[in-house]
N, C-alpha and C positions, 0 to 999 in steps of 0.2 A: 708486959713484953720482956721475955728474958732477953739479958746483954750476953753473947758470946765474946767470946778473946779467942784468939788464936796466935798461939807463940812461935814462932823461931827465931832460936840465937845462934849466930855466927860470927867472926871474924873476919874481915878483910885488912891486911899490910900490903904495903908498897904498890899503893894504886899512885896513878900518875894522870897530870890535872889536864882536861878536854880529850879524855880517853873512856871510851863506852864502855860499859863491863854488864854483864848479860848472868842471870842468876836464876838455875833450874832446880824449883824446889819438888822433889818427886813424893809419889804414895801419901797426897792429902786426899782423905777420900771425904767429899763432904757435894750434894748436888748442884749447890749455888755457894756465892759469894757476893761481898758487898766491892768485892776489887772490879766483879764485873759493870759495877754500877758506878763506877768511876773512882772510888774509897782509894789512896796509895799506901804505904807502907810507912810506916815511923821509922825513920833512922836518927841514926847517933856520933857524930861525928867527934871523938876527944882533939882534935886539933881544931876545930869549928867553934867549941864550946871555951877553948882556952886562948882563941884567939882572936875570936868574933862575939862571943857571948853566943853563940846560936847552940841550945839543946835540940833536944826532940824534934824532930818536924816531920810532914808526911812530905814525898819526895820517889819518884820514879817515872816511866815513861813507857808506854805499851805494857799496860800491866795487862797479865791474864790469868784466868782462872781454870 
Protein backbone atom coordinates (compact mmCIF):
# COMPACT_ATOMS: atom_id res chain seq x y z
CA UNK A 1 0.00 0.00 0.00
CA UNK A 2 1.59 3.17 -0.98
CA UNK A 3 1.55 6.20 1.90
CA UNK A 4 0.39 9.55 0.15
CA UNK A 5 1.13 13.00 1.89
CA UNK A 6 -0.41 15.82 0.91
CA UNK A 7 1.13 19.35 1.81
CA UNK A 8 0.05 22.83 2.57
CA UNK A 9 1.88 25.32 4.37
CA UNK A 10 0.43 28.55 5.44
CA UNK A 11 0.51 31.10 8.07
CA UNK A 12 -2.09 32.52 10.27
CA UNK A 13 -1.28 35.90 12.86
CA UNK A 14 -3.49 37.68 15.18
CA UNK A 15 -6.12 35.00 15.52
CA UNK A 16 -8.13 35.80 18.55
CA UNK A 17 -9.29 32.92 21.15
CA UNK A 18 -13.21 31.36 20.87
CA UNK A 19 -13.15 32.84 17.44
CA UNK A 20 -13.97 30.39 14.23
CA UNK A 21 -11.86 30.92 11.36
CA UNK A 22 -12.94 28.95 8.13
CA UNK A 23 -10.04 27.98 5.57
CA UNK A 24 -10.79 27.46 1.53
CA UNK A 25 -8.05 25.40 0.06
CA UNK A 26 -8.80 25.69 -3.75
CA UNK A 27 -7.55 23.48 -7.33
CA UNK A 28 -6.76 20.08 -5.11
CA UNK A 29 -7.76 17.97 -7.77
CA UNK A 30 -7.60 14.39 -6.51
CA UNK A 31 -11.19 12.00 -6.34
CA UNK A 32 -11.26 10.99 -2.81
CA UNK A 33 -9.72 11.62 0.52
CA UNK A 34 -9.03 10.21 3.78
CA UNK A 35 -10.61 13.87 5.39
CA UNK A 36 -13.83 12.46 4.05
CA UNK A 37 -13.38 9.46 6.16
CA UNK A 38 -13.04 11.46 9.11
CA UNK A 39 -8.80 11.98 9.08
CA UNK A 40 -8.26 16.20 10.25
CA UNK A 41 -5.36 18.12 9.47
CA UNK A 42 -2.08 18.52 11.58
CA UNK A 43 -1.44 21.83 12.88
CA UNK A 44 1.09 23.71 14.74
CA UNK A 45 0.80 26.06 17.10
CA UNK A 46 4.40 28.03 18.29
CA UNK A 47 2.66 29.54 21.26
CA UNK A 48 0.87 25.96 22.20
CA UNK A 49 4.31 24.37 21.82
CA UNK A 50 6.07 27.01 24.04
CA UNK A 51 3.61 27.23 26.33
CA UNK A 52 1.69 23.98 26.79
CA UNK A 53 4.20 21.67 25.49
CA UNK A 54 1.54 20.68 22.64
CA UNK A 55 3.39 20.08 19.08
CA UNK A 56 1.66 18.61 16.09
CA UNK A 57 -1.84 17.48 16.64
CA UNK A 58 -4.66 16.67 14.12
CA UNK A 59 -7.46 19.31 14.97
CA UNK A 60 -10.43 20.87 12.82
CA UNK A 61 -14.27 20.70 12.47
CA UNK A 62 -16.54 20.21 9.33
CA UNK A 63 -13.81 19.14 7.47
CA UNK A 64 -14.50 18.55 3.53
CA UNK A 65 -13.06 17.28 0.63
Amino acid sequence: MAMQTQWYYFRVTNTRRNQTYKFNLVNLIKPDSLYNQGMKPLIYSKKNAEQKSIGWHRCGTDIRY
